[in-house]
C-alpha positions in Angstrom: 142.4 141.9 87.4 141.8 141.0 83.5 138.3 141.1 82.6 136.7 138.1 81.1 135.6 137.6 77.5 131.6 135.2 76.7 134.1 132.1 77.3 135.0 132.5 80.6 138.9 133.1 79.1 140.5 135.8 80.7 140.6 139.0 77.5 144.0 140.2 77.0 145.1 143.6 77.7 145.0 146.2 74.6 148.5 146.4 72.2 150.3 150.2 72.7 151.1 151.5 69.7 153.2 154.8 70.1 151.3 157.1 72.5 147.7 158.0 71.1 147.0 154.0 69.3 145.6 150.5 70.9 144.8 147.7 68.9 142.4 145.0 70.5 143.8 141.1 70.5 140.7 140.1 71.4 138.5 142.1 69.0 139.3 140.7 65.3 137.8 141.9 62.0 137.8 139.0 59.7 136.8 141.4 56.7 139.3 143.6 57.0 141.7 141.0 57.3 145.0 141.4 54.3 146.8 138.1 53.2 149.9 138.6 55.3 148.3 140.6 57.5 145.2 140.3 60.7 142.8 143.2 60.8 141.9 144.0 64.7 139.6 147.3 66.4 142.0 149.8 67.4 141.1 152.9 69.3 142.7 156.5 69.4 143.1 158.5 72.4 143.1 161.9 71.0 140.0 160.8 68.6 138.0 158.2 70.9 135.3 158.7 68.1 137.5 157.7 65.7 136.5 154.5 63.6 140.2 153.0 62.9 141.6 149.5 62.7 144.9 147.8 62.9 146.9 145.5 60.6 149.3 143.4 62.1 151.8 142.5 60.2 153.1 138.4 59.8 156.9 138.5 59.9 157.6 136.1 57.0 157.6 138.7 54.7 158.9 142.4 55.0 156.4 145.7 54.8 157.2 148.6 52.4 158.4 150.5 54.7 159.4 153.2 52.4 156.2 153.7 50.9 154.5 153.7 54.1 155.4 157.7 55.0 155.2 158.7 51.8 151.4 157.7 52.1 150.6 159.2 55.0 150.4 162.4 53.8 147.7 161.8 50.7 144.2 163.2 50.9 141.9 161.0 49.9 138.8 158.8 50.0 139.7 156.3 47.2 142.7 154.3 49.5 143.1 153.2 52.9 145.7 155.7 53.9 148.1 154.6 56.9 148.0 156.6 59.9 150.3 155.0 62.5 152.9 152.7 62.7 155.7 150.6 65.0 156.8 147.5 66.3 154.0 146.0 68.9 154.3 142.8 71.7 151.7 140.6 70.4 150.3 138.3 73.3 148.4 135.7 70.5 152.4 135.4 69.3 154.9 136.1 71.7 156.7 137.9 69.6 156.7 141.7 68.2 155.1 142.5 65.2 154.7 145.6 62.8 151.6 147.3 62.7 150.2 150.1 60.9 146.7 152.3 61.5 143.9 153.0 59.4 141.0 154.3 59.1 138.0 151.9 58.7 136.3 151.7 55.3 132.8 152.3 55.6 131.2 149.8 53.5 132.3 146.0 52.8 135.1 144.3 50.3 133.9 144.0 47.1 134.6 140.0 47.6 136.3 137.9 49.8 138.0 135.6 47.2 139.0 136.0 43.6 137.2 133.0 42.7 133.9 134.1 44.0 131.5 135.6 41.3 129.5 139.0 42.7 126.8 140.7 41.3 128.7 143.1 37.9 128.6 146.8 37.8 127.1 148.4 35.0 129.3 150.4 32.6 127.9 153.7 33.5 128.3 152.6 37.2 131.9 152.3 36.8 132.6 155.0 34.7 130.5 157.4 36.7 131.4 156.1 40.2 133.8 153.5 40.7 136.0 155.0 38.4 136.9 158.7 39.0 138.0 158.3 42.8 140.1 155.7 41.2 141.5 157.4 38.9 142.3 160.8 40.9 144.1 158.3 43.3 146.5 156.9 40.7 147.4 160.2 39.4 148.4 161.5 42.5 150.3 158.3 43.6 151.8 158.4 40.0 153.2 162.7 40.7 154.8 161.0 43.3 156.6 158.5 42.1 154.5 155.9 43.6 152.8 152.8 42.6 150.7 150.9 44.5 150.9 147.0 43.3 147.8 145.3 45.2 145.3 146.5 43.1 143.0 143.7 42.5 139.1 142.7 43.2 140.0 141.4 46.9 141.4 144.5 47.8 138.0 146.8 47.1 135.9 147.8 49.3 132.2 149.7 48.7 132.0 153.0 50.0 128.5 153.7 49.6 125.3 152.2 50.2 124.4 151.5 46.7 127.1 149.6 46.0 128.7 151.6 43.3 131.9 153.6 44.5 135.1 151.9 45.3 138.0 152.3 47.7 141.4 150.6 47.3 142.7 148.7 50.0 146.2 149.1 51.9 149.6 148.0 50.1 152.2 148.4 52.7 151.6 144.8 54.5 153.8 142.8 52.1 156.2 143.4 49.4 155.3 144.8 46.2 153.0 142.7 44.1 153.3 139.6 46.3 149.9 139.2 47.0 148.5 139.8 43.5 147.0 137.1 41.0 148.4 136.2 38.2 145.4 137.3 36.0 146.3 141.2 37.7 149.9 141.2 36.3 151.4 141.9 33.3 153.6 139.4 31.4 156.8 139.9 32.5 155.1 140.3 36.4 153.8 137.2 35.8 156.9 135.5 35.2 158.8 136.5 38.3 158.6 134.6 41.9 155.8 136.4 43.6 157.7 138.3 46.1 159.7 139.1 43.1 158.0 141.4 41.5 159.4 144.4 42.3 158.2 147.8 43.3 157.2 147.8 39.0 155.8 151.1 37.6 152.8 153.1 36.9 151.9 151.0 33.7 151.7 148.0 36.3 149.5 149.5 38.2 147.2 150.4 35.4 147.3 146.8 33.9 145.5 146.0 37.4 143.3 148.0 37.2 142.1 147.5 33.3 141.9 143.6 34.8 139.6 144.7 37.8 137.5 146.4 35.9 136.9 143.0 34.2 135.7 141.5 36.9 133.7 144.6 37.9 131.9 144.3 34.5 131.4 140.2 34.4 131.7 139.3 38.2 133.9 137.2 37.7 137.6 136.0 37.9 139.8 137.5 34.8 140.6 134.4 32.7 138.6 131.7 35.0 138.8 128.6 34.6 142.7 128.7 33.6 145.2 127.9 35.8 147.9 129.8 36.5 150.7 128.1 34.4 147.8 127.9 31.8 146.9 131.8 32.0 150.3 133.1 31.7 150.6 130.3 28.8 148.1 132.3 27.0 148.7 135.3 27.8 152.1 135.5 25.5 150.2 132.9 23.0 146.9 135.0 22.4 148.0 138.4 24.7 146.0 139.5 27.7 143.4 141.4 26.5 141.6 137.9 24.7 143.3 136.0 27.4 141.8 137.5 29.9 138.3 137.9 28.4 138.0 134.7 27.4 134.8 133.8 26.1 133.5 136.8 26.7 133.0 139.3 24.4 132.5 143.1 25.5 130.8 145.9 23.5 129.9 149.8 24.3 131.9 152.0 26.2 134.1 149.9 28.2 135.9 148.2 25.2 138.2 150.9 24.3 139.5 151.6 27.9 140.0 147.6 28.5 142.0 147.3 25.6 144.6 150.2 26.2 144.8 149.3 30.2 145.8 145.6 28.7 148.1 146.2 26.3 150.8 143.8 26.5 153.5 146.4 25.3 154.0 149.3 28.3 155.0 151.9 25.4 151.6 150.7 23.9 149.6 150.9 27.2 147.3 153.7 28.0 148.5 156.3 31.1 146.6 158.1 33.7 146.2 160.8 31.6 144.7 158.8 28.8 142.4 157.2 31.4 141.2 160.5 32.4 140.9 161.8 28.8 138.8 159.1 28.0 136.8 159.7 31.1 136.2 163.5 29.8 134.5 162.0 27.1 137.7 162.9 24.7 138.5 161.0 22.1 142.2 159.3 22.4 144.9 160.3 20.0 145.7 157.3 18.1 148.9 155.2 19.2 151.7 153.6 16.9 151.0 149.9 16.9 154.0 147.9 18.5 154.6 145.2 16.2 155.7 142.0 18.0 157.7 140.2 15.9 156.7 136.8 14.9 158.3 133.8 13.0 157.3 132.5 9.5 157.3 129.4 11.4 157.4 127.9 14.6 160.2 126.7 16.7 159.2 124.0 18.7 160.3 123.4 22.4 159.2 119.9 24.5 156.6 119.3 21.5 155.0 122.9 21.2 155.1 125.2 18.9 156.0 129.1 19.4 156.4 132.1 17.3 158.0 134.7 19.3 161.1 135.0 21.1 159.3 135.7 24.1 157.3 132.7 23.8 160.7 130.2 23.3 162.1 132.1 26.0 159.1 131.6 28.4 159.3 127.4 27.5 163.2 127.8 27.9 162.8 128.9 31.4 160.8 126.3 31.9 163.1 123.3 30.2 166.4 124.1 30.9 167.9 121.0 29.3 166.1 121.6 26.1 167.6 125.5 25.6 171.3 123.7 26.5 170.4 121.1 23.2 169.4 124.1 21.2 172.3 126.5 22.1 174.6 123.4 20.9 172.4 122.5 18.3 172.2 124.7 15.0 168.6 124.9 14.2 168.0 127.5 17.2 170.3 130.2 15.4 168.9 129.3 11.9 165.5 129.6 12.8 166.3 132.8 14.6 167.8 134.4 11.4 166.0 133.2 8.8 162.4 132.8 10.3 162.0 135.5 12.9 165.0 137.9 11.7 165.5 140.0 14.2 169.4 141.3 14.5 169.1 142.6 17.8 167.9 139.6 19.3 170.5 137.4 17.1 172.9 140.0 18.5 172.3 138.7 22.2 171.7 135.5 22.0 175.6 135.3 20.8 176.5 137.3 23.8 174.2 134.9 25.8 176.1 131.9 24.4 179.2 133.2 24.5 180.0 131.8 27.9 180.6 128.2 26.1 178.4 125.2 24.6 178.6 122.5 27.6 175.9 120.1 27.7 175.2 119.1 31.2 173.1 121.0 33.6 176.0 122.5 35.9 176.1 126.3 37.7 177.8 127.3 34.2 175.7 125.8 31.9 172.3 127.2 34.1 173.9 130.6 33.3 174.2 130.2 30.2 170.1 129.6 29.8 169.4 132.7 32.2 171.2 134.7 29.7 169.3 133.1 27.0 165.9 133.9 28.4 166.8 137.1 29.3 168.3 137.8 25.2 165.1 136.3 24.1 163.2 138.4 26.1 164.7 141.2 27.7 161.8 142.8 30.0 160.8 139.7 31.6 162.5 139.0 35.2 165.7 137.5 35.3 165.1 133.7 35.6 167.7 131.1 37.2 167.0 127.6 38.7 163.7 128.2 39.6 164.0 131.6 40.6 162.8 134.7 39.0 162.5 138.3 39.8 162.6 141.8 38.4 165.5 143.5 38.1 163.9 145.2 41.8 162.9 142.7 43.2 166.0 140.7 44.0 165.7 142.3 47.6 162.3 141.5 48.8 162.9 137.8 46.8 166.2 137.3 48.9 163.9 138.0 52.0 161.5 135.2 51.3 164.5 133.1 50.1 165.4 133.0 53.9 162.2 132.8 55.2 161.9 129.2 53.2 160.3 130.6 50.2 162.9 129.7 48.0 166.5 128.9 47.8 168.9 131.4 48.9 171.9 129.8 46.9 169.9 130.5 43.5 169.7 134.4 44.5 173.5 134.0 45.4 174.8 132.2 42.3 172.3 134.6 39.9 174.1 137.7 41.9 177.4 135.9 41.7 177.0 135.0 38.0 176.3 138.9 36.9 173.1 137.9 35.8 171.5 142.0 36.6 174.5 142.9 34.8 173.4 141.2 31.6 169.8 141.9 32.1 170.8 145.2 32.4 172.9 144.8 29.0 170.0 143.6 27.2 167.9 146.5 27.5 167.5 148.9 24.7 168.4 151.9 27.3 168.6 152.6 30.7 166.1 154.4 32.7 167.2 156.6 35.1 165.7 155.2 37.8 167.6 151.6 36.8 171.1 153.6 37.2 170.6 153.4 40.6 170.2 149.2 40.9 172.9 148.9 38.5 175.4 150.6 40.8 173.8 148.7 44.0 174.6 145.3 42.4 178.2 146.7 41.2 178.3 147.5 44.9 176.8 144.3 46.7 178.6 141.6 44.4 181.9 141.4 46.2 180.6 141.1 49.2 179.6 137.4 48.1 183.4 136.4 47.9 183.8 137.5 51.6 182.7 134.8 54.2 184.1 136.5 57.1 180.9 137.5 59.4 179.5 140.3 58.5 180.0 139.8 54.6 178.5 137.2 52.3 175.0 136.6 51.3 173.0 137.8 54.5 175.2 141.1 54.2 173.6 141.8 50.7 170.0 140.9 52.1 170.8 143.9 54.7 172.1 146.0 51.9 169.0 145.3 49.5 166.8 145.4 52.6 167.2 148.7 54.1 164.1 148.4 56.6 164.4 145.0 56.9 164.6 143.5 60.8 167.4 141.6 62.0 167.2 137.5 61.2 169.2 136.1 63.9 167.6 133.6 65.5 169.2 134.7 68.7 166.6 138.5 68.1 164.4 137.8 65.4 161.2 137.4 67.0 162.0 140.9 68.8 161.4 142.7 65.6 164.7 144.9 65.1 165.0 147.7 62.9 167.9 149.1 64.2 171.4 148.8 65.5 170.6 150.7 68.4 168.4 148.4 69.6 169.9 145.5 69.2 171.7 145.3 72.8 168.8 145.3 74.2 166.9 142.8 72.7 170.5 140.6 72.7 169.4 141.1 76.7 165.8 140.2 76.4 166.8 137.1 74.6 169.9 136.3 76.8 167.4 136.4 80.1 165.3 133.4 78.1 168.5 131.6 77.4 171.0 131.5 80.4 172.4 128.3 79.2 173.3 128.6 76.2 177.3 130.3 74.9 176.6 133.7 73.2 178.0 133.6 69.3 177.8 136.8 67.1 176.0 134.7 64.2 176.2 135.8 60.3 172.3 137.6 60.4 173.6 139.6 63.6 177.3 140.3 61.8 175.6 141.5 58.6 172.7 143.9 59.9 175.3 145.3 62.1 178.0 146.1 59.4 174.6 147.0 57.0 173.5 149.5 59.5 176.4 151.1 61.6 178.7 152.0 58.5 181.6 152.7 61.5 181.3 148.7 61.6 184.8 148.5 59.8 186.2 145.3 58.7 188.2 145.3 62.1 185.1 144.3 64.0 184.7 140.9 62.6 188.3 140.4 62.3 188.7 138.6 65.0 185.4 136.7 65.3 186.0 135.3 62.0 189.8 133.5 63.1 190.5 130.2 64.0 191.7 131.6 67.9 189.1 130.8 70.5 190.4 133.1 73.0 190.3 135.8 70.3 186.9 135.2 69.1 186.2 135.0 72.7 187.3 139.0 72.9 186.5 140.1 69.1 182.8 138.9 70.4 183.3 141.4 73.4 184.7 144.4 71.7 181.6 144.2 69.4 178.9 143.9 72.1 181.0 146.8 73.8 180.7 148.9 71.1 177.4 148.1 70.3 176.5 148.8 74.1 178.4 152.5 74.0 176.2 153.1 70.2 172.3 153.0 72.1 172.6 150.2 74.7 171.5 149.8 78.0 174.1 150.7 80.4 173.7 147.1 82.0 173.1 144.2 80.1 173.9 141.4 83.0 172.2 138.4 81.0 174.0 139.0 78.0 177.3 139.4 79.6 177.2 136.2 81.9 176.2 134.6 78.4 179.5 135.9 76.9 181.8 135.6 79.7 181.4 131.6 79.8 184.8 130.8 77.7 186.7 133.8 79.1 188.8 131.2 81.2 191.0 130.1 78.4 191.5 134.4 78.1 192.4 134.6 81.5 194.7 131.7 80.8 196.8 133.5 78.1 198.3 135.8 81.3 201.4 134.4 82.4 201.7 135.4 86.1 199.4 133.3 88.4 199.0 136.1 91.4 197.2 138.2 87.9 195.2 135.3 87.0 194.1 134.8 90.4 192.7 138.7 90.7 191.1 138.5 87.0 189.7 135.6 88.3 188.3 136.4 91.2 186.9 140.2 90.2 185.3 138.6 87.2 182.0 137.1 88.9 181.3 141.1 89.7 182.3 142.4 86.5 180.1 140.3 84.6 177.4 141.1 87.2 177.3 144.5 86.4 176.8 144.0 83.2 179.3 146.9 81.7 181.2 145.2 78.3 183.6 148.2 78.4 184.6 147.5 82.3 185.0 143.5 81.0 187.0 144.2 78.2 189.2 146.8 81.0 189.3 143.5 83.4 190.2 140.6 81.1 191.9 142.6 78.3 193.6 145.1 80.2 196.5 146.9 77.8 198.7 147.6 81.2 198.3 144.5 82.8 198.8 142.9 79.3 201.6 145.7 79.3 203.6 144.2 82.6 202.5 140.7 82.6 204.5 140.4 78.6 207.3 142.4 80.5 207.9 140.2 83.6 207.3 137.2 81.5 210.5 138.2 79.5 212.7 139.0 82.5 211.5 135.3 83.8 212.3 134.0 80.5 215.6 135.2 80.8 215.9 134.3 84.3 215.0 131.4 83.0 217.8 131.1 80.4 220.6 132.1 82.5 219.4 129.2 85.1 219.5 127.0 82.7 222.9 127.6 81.0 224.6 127.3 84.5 222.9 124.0 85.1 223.7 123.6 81.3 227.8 124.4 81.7 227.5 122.2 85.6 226.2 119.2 83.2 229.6 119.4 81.0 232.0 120.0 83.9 230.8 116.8 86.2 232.6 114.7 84.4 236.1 116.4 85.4 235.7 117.5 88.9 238.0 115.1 90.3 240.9 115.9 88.6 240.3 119.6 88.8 239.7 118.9 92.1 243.1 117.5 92.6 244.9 119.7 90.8 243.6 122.9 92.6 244.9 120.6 95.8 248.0 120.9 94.6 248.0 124.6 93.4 246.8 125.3 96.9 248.8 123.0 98.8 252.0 125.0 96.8 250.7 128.3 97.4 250.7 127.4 101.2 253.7 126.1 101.7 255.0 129.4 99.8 253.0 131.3 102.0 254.0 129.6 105.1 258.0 129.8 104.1 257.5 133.3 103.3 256.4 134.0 107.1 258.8 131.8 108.5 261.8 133.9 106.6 260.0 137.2 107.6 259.7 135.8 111.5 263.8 135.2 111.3 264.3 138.3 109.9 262.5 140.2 112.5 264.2 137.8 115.4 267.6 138.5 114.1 266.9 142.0 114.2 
């Protein structure tokens, strides 16, 4: 029997997770507690002693999953390091949930909202403590190609009585940079739909850290009292480092570090080895200045005033209609050759405007601004109706797209409208880490032109997605990573819903063909045609092979689920003694809960085999009948006189016959 908490409510059971891990449903920890993510006491077998906790992951928004191994094996006392992880049943939901182990900080978050002012750290107590271990972290993430992206004042905690040393929280709960203010982001991070962000690089990282050292020093929020439109506003107006100070205005030590870590340009930006230089007490080699190129004069958009084409290309994003009435307009290319004169980005706004000069806001003329913004200012995210994300971040933005945070037709006309491709265009050279994308959207476009299931938009979520579990409503709260479980959980679901007719839906096409690369086109075939009795069996042959990949031998629920519209299949066999035995044996097939022995029963190439044969020899039975009934229906008519006239002829041949034996009986007589 359950134990019973202080209320008198039965407790629930501990969570498994993998062999050694249990996580507590009952036991919450409120401070440890990420934004898309509830902190609960775990335990560990093999370490009873062990002070651990577990995050449980909400299911709106996908995990980096691929960061989370590459973590595991780091050394150190700067992050919260993941330890375990897997899918759980969670009681409080009903569903199954991901969740990830770690070890338990040992002193509290440095403060539980953004917007709450703490008591500041002195310079020398960040450089000498809540520094270093900070730093050493970042480097080692950095030599391996990592970045973190959640590194902001809410995800601190003090490791040490006095207050002083930091550890960074976890980053694995949500995608990359979702969960980060606006005042922790560079510009162009700033500008892209939160779960947009991408997985960025190590200069991202190390703008969010020069803007949590801000509010380690004044103890308060970067830029406070701005709101976010506001804030990024300023940022490209004034640039971050006086945006983000504010009123404020820093001397000693600190200065220099703050003003490389928030440097607007990344090429101007200081790295992890300038960090630590500086930290050595070693002077920094001076830096060539970036010059941002700014207009004699302004160009006004909706009544303000900017001098930079990142600036018109910010209020462009913002007022679609007023970038159509410039691109028609000449002032725009004036001002941009005579007042800012800058050839390259003259160069692409031409290319940006090349797709025509329609006024009206239609899907062509909303490409046309995207391409705009993105000439204007090529390192911000590509921007479209709304939506914006980094050239990364399409993937984990398509995610929340279908989980209602935005709409997924914007992502699907921005892929279908070669929007990467131009972003991609824009840039002054490729990294090699962006060949890679490039190829994936090459890759992913045509399957938008496909609407078969299996293809289309949720196909591309798969393909961006690698780690993402399966949408369809008929599985989705089972938490599937993989095709091999997804007979099983088909099962689980199918035992809740006896009732209901079993469709292969689009999600449950597209993870399929995403992950099972055998998944040829000749699966979905026949579940995308008009035929109901072949859908009926393209349906089958799928769950079949599904079931022969990693499914249980038996999936009964699932199969009486499928089975309901296999009469009009029966129904295509011509001979009824057939139907009848199909018929009959199908209440047991179904029961055992075999696809392969179905498909043997009710699509049987031998029985198909005889039953096509016997229906032709009936069919020509059939003709033969009716050409004699055919030639009877002509000849009624002249019956009678035929009938007379083979009276006669017989009547003759008679009386011959009879005068022949009479002549042969005198013969013999007179003989």
């Amino acid at each position: 029997m359950a134990s019973e908490d202080a209320g008198g409510q039965a407790a629930r059971p501990p969570v498994r997770l993998g062999e050694r891990f249990e996580i507590f449903p009952d036991r919450p920890l409120a401070e440890l507690r990420s934004p898309n993510a509830a902190g609960f006491v775990a335990s560990d077998h093999d370490r009873p002693n062990a002070n651990i906790f577990g995050l449980v992951c909400d299911a709106d928004l996908p995990p980096r999953h691929e960061l989370i191994g590459a973590l595991q094996g780091l050394r150190t006392d700067a992050l919260l390091v993941p330890r375990h992880w897997g899918v759980v049943v969670w009681p409080p939901t009903g569903r199954r949930h991901f969740a990830v182990i770690f070890d338990r900080p040992t002193g509290s978050r440095v403060t539980p909202a953004i917007t709450q002012p703490i008591e500041p750290l002195t310079e020398d107590e960040i450089i000498h403590h809540a520094l270093p271990g900070l730093v050493d972290l970042l480097k080692d993430l950095f030599a391996a190609g990592l970045t973190h992206r959640a590194i902001r004042p809410t995800n601190l905690f003090f490791r040490d009585a006095q207050h002083r040393a930091v550890v960074l929280g976890e980053c694995v709960s949500a995608p990359p940079a979702a969960l980060q203010p606006l005042a922790c982001e560079p510009i162009e991070s700033a500008l892209a739909n939160a779960s947009g962000r991408g997985n960025g690089t190590a200069a991202d990282d190390l703008y969010a850290l020069g803007a949590t050292l801000l509010y380690l020093l004044y103890g308060k929020y970067p830029g406070a009292g701005a709101n976010d439109e506001q804030l990024v506003a300023e940022k490209i107006a004034r640039g971050s480092y006086a945006a983000l100070l504010g009123s404020e205005r820093p001397t000693g030590r600190l200065v220099e570090l703050l003003r490389g870590l928030l440097a607007d340009d990344p090429r101007e930006r200081w790295t992890i080895d300038d960090v630590e230089t500086w930290l050595e007490g070693r002077r920094q080699a001076p830096r060539q200045t970036v010059i941002v190129r700014r207009a004699a004069r302004p160009y006004e958009v909706s009544g303000q005033p900017f001098y930079t084409a990142r600036g018109v290309g910010y209020a462009f994003a913002r007022d679609p209609a007023a970038a159509l009435r410039a691109a028609k307009g000449p002032e725009f290319e004036v001002w941009l050759q005579r007042s800012l004169c800058d050839d390259e980005r003259s160069r692409l706004v031409a290319a940006a405007l090349a797709e025509g000069h329609d006024v009206g806001l239609s899907g062509h003329d909303e490409r046309m601004v995207a391409r705009l913004c993105i000439a204007l200012d090529p390192s911000a995210p590509v921007r479209y109706k709304g939506f914006a994300a980094a050239i990364d971040g399409f993937g984990s933005a398509l995610v929340a797209a279908f989980r209602g945070r935005g709409s997924v037709q914007h992502v699907a006309e921005a892929i279908g409208g070669r929007l990467p491709q131009f972003w991609f265009a824009a840039q002054p050279a490729l990294k090699p880490e962006q060949v890679p994308i490039l190829k994936a959207f090459e890759r992913i476009r045509p399957h938008l032109d496909d609407r078969r299931p299996g293809f289309g938009i949720e196909r591309i979520l798969y393909e961006m997605n690698p780690r993402l579990h399966c949408l369809s409503p008929a599985i989705e709260s089972d938490y599937v990573l993989d095709v091999g479980q997804v007979m099983a959980a088909l099962e689980r679901s199918s035992q809740q819903r006896s009732g209901d007719d079993f469709q292969i839906d689009r999600h449950l096409a597209a993870f399929i063909a995403a992950r099972h690369r055998a998944a040829g086109s000749d699966w979905y075939d026949a579940v995308a045609g008009n035929d109901g009795p072949q859908r009926t069996l393209g349906t089958l042959y799928v769950l079949a092979r599904l079931q022969a990949i990693n499914g249980p031998a038996a999936a009964p629920a699932l199969a009486q689920r499928a089975a309901r519209p296999l009469g009009a299949v029966i129904e295509r066999y011509h001979n009824r003694a057939r139907r009848a035995r199909i018929a009959a044996e199908l209440p047991k097939a179904v029961a055992k809960g075999n696809f392969a022995e179905l498909l043997s029963l009710v699509d049987n190439a031998h029985d198909r085999a005889q039953d096509a044969q016997g229906f032709q020899l009936a069919q020509r039975e059939y003709i033969g009948i009716e050409r004699e009934f055919e030639r009877l229906r002509i000849e009624g008519p002249k019956r009678p006189e035929r009938a007379a006239q083979l009276g006669q002829r017989y009547a003759a041949t008679t009386a011959s016959f009879l005068a022949w034996l009479v002549a042969l009986a005198v013969v013999v007589a007179m003989s």
